[in-house]
MOPAC internal coordinates of N, CA, C and O (Angstrom, degrees):
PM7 1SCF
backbone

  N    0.0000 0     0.00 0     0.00 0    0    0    0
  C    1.4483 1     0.00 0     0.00 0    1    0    0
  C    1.5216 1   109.39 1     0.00 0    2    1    0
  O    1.2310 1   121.94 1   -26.11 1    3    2    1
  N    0.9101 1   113.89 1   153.89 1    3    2    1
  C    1.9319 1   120.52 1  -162.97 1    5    3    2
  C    2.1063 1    84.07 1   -88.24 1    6    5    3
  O    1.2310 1   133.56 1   -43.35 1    7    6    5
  N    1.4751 1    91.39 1   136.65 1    7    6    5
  C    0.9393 1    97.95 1  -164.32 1    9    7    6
  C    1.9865 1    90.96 1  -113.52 1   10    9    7
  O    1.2310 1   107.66 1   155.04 1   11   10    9
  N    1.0705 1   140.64 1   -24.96 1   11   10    9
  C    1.3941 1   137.55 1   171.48 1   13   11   10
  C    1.7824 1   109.49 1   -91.92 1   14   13   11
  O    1.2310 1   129.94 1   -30.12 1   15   14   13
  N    1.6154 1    98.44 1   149.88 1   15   14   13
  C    1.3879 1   101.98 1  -178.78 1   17   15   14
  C    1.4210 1   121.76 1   -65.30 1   18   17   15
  O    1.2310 1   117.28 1   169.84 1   19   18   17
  N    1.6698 1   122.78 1   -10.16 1   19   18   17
  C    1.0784 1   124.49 1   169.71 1   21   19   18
  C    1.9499 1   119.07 1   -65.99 1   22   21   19
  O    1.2310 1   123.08 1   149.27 1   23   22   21
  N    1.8229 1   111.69 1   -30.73 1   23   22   21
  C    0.9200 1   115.26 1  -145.36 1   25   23   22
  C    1.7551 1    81.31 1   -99.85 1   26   25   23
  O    1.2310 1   121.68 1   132.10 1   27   26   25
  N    0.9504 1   114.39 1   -47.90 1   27   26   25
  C    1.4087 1   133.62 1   167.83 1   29   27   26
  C    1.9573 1   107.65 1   -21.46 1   30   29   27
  O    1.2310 1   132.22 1   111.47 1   31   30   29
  N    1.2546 1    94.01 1   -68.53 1   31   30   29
  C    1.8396 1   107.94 1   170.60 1   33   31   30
  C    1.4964 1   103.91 1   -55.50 1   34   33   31
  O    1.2310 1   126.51 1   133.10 1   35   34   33
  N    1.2428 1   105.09 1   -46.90 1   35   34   33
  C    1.8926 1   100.44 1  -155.94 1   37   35   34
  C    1.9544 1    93.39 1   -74.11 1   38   37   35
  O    1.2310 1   123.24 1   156.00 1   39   38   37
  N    1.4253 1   111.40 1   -24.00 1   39   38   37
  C    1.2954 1    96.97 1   157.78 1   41   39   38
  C    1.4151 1   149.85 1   -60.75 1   42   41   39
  O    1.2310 1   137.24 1   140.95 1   43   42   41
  N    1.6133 1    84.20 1   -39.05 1   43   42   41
  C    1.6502 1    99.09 1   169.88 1   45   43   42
  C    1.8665 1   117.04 1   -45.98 1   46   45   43
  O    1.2310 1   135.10 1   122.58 1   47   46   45
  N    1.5269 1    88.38 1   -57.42 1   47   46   45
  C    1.2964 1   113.63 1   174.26 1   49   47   46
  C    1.2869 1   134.71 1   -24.84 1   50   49   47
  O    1.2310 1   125.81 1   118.60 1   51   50   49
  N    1.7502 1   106.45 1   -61.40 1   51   50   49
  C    1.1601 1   118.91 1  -168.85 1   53   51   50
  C    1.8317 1   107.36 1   -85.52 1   54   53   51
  O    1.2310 1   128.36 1   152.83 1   55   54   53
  N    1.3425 1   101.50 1   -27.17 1   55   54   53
  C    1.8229 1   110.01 1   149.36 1   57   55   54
  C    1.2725 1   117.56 1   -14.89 1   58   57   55
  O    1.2310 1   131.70 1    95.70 1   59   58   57
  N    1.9215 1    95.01 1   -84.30 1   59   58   57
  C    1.4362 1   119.01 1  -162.57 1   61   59   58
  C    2.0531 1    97.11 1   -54.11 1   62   61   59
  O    1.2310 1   131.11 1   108.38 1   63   62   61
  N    0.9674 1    96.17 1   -71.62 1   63   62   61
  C    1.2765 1   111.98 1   158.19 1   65   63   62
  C    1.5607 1   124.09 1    15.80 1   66   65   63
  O    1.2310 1   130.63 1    89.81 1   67   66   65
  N    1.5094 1    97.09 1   -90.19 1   67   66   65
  C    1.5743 1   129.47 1   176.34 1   69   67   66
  C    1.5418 1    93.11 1   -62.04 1   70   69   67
  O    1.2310 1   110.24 1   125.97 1   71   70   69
  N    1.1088 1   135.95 1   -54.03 1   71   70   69
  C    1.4649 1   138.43 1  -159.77 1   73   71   70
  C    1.8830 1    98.59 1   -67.68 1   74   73   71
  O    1.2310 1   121.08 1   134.62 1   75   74   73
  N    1.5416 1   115.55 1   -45.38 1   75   74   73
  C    1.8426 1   114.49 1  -175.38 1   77   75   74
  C    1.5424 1    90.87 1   -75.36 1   78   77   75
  O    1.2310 1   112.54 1   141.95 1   79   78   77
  N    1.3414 1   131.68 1   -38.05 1   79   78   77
  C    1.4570 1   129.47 1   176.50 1   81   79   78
  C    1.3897 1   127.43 1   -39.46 1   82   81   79
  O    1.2310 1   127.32 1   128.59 1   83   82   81
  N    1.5042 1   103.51 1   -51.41 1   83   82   81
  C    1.8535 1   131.46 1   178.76 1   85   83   82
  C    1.1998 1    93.87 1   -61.25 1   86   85   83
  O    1.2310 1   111.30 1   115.26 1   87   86   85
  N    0.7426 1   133.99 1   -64.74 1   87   86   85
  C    2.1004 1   148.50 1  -145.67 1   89   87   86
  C    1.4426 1    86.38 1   -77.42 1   90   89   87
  O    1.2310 1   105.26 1   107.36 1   91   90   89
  N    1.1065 1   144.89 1   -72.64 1   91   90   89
  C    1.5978 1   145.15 1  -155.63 1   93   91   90
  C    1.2846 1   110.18 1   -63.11 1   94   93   91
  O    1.2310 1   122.25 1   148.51 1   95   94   93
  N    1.3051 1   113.30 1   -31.49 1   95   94   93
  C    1.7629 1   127.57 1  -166.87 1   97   95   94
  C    1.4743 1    99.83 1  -101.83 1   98   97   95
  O    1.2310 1   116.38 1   156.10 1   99   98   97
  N    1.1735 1   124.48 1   -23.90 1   99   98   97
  C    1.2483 1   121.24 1   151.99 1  101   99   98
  C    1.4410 1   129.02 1   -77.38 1  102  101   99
  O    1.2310 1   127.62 1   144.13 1  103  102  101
  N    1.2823 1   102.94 1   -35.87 1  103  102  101
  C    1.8086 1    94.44 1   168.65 1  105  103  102
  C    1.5181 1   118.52 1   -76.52 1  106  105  103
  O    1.2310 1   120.75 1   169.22 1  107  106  105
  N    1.6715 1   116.17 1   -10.78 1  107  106  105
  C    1.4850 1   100.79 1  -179.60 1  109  107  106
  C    1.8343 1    96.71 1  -105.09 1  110  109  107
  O    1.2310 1   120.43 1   178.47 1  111  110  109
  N    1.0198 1   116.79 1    -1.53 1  111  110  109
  C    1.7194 1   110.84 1   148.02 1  113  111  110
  C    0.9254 1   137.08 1   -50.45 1  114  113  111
  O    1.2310 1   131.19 1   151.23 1  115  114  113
  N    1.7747 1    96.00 1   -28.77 1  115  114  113
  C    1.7620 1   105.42 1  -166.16 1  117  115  114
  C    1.5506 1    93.53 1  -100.97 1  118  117  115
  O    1.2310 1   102.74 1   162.69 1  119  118  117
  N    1.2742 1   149.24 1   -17.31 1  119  118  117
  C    1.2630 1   175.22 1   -25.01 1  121  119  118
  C    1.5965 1    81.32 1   139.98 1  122  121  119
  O    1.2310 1   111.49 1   107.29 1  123  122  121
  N    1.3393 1   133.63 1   -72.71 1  123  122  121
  C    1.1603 1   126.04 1  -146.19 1  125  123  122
  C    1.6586 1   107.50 1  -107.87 1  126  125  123
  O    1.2310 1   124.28 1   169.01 1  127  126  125
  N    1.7475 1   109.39 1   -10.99 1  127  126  125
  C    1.7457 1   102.80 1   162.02 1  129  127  126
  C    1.2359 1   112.92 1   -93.87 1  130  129  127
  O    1.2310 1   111.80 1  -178.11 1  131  130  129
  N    1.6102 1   133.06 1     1.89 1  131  130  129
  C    1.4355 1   133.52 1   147.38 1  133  131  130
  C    1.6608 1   114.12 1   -32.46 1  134  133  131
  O    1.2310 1   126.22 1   116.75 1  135  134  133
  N    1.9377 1   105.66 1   -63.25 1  135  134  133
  C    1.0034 1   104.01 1  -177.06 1  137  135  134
  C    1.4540 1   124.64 1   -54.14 1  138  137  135
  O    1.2310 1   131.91 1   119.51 1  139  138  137
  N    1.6028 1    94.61 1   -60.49 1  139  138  137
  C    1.7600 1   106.19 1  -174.97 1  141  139  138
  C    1.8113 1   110.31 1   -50.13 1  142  141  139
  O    1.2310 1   127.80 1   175.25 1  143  142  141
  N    1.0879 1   102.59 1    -4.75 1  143  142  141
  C    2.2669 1   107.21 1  -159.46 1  145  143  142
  C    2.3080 1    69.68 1   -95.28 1  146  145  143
  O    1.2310 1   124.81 1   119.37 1  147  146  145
  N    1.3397 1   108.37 1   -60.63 1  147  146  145
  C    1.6422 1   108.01 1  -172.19 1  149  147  146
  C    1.6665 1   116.79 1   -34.97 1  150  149  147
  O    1.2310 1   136.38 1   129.34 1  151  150  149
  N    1.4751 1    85.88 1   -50.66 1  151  150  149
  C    1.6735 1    99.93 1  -171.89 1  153  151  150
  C    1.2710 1   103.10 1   -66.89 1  154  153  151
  O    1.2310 1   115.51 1   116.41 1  155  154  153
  N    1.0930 1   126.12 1   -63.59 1  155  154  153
  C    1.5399 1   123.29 1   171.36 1  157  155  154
  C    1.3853 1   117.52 1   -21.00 1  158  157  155
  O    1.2310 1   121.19 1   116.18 1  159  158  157
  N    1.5156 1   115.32 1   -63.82 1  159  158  157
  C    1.4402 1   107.55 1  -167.60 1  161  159  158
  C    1.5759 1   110.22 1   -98.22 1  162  161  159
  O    1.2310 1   124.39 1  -151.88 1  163  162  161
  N    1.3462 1   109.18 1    28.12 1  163  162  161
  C    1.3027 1   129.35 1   169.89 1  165  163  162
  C    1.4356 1   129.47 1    44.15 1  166  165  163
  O    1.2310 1   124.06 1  -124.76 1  167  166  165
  N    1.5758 1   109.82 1    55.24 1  167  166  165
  C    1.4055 1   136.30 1  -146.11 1  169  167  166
  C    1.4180 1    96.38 1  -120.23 1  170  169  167
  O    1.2310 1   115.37 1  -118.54 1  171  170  169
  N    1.3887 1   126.39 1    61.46 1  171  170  169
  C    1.5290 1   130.94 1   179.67 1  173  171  170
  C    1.8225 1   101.15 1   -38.55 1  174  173  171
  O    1.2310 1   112.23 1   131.52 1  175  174  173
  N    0.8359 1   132.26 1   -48.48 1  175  174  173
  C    1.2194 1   138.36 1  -179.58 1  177  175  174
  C    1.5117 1   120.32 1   -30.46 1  178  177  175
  O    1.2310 1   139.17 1   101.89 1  179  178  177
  N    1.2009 1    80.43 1   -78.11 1  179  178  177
  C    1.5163 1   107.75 1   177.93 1  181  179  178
  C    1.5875 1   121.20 1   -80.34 1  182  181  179
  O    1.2310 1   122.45 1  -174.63 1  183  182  181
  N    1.3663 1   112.92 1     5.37 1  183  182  181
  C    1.5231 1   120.74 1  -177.87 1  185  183  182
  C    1.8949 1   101.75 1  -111.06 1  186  185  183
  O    1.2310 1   128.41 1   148.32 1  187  186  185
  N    1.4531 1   101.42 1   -31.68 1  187  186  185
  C    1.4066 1    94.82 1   164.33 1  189  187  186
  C    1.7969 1   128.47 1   -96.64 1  190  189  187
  O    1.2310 1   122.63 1  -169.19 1  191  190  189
  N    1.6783 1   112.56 1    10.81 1  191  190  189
  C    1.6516 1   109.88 1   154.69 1  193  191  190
  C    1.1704 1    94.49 1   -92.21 1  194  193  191
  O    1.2310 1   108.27 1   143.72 1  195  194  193
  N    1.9705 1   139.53 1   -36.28 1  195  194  193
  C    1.0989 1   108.45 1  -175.86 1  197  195  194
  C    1.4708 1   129.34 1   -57.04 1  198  197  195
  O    1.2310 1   116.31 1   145.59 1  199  198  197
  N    1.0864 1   124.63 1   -34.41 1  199  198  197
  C    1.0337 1   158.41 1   174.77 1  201  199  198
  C    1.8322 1   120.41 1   -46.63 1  202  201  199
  O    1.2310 1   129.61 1   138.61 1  203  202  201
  N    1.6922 1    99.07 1   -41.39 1  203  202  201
  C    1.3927 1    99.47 1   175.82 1  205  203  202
  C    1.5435 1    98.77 1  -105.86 1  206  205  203
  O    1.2310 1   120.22 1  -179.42 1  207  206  205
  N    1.2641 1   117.19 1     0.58 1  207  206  205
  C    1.7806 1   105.84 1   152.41 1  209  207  206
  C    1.1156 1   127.39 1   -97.03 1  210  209  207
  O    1.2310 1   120.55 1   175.84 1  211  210  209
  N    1.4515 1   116.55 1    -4.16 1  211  210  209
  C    1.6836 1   118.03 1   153.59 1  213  211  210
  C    1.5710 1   103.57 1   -88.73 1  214  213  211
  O    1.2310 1    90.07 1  -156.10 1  215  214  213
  N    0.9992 1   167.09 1    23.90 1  215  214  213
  C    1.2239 1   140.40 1  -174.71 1  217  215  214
  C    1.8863 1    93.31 1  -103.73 1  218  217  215
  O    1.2310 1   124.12 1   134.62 1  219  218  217
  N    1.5614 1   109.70 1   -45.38 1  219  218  217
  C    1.7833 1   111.83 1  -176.54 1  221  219  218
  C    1.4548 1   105.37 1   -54.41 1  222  221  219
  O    1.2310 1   116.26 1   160.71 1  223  222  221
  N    1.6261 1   124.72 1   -19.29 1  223  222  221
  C    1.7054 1   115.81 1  -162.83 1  225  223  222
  C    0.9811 1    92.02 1  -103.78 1  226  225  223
  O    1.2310 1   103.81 1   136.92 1  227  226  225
  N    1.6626 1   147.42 1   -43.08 1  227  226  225
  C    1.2439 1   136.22 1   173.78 1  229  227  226
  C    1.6536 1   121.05 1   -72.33 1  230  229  227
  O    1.2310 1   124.54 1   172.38 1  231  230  229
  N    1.6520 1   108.88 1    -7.62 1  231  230  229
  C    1.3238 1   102.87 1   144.48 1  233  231  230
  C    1.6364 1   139.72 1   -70.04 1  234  233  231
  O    1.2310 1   132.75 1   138.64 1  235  234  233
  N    1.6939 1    92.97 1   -41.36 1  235  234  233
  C    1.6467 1   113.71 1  -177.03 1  237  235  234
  C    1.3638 1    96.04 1   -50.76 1  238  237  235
  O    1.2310 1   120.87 1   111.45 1  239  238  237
  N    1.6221 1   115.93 1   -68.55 1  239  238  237
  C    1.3562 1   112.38 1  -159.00 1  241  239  238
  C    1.6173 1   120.53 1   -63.80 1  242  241  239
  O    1.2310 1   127.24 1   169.75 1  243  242  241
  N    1.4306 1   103.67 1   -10.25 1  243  242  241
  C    1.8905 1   103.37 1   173.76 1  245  243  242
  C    1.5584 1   104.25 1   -63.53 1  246  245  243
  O    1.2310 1   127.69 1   135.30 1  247  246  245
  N    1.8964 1   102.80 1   -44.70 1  247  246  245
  C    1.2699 1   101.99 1  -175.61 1  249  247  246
  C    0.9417 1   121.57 1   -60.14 1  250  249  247
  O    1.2310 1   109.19 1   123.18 1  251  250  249
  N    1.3763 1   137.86 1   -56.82 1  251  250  249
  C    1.2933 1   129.57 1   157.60 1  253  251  250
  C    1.1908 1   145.17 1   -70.79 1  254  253  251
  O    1.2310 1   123.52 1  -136.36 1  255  254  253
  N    1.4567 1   110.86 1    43.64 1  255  254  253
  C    1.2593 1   150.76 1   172.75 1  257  255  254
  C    1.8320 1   113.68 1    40.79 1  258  257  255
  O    1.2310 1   120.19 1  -148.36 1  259  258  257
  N    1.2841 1   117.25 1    31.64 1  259  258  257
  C    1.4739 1   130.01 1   176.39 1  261  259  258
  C    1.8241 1   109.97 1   -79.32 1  262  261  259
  O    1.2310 1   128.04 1   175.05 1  263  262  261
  N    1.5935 1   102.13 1    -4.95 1  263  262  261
  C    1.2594 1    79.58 1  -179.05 1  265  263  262
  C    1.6086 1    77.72 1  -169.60 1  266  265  263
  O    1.2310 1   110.99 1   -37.40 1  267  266  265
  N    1.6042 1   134.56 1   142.60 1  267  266  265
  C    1.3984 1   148.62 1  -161.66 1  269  267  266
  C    1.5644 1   112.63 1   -65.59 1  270  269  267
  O    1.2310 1   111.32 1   -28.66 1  271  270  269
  N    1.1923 1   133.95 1   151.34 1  271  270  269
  C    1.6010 1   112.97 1  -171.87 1  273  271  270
  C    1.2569 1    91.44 1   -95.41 1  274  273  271
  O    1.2310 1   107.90 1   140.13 1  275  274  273
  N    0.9666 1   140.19 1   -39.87 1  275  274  273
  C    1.5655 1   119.58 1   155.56 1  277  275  274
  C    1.3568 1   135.39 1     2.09 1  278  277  275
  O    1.2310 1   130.47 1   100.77 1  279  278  277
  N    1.7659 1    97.41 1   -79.23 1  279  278  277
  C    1.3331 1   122.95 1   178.00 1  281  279  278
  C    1.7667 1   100.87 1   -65.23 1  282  281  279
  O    1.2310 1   114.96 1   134.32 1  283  282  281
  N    1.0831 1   127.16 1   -45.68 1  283  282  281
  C    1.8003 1   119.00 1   166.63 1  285  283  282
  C    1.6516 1   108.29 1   -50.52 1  286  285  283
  O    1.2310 1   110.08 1   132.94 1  287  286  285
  N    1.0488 1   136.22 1   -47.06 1  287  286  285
  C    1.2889 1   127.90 1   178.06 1  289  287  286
  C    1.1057 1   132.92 1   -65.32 1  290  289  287
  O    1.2310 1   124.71 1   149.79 1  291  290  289
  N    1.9416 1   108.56 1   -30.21 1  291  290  289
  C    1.2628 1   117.00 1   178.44 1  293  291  290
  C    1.5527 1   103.46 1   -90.40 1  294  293  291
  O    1.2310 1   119.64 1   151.24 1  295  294  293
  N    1.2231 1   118.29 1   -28.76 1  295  294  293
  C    2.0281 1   116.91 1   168.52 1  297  295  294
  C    1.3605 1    95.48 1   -52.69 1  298  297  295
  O    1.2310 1   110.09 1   138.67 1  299  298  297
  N    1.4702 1   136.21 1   -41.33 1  299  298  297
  C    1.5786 1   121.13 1  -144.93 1  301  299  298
  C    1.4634 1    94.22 1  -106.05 1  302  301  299
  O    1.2310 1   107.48 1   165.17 1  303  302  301
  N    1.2615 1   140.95 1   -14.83 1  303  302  301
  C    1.1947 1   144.96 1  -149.59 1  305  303  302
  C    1.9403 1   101.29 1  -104.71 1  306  305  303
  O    1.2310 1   127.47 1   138.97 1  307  306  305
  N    1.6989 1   103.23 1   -41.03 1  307  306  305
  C    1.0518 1   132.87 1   174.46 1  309  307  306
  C    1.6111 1   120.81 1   -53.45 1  310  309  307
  O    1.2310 1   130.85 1   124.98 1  311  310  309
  N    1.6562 1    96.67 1   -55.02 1  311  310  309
  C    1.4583 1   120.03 1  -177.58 1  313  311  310
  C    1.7910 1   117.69 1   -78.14 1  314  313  311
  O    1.2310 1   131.70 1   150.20 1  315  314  313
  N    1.2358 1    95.02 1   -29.80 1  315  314  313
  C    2.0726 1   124.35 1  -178.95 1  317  315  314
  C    1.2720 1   101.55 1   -58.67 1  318  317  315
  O    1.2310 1   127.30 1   144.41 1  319  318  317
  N    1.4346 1   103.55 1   -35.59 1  319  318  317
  C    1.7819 1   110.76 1  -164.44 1  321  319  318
  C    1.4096 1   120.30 1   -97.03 1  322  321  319
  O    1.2310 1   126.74 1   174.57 1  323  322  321
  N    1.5949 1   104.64 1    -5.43 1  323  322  321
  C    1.5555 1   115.94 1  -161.06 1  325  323  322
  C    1.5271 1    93.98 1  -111.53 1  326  325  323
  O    1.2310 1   121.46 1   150.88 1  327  326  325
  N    1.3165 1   114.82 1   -29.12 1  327  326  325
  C    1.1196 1   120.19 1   171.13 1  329  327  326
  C    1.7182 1   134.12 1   -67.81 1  330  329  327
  O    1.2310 1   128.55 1   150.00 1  331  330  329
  N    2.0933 1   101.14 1   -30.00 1  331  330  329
  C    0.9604 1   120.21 1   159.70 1  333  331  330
  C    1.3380 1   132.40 1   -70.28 1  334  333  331
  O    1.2310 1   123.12 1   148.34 1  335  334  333
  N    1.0518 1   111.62 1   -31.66 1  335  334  333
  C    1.2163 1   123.02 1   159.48 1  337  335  334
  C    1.6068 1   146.46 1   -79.00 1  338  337  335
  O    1.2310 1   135.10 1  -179.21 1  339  338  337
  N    1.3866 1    88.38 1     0.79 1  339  338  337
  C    1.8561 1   107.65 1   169.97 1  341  339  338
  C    2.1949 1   102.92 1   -63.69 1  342  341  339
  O    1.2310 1   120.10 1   180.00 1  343  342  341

């Protein structure tokens, strides 16, 4: 257990932290099995709005570095193509 008041805070911190982290990475999960649930039942329609409402959250979260911009390009690049191909 953090035994100084500095380490004490930076605990609090990384709490609050981990807790806005969970929630964001979970909402652009749900963001991105919209699509895959679309594609499935082969609803071009509805697989390409899901699609342009996941692309801003798997941007946000590169920006705020919860998830690699890499890995945002290759989710959207991945999903762009699966979608094109329905």
């Amino acid at each position: 257990m953090a035994n100084s008041a500095q380490a004490k805070k930076r605990a609090r911190q990384a709490e609050v932290s981990r807790q806005l982290n969970a929630s964001q990475r979970s909402a652009m999960r749900t963001k991105v099995k919209a699509i895959r649930k679309a594609i499935i039942a082969g609803d071009k329609e509805q697989a390409v709005a899901a699609f342009k409402a996941a692309v801003p959250v798997l941007d946000r979260m590169a920006r705020k570095g919860i998830i690699h911009k890499n890995t945002a390009a290759r989710g959207k690049s991945r999903l762009n193509n699966a979608v094109r191909a329905m």
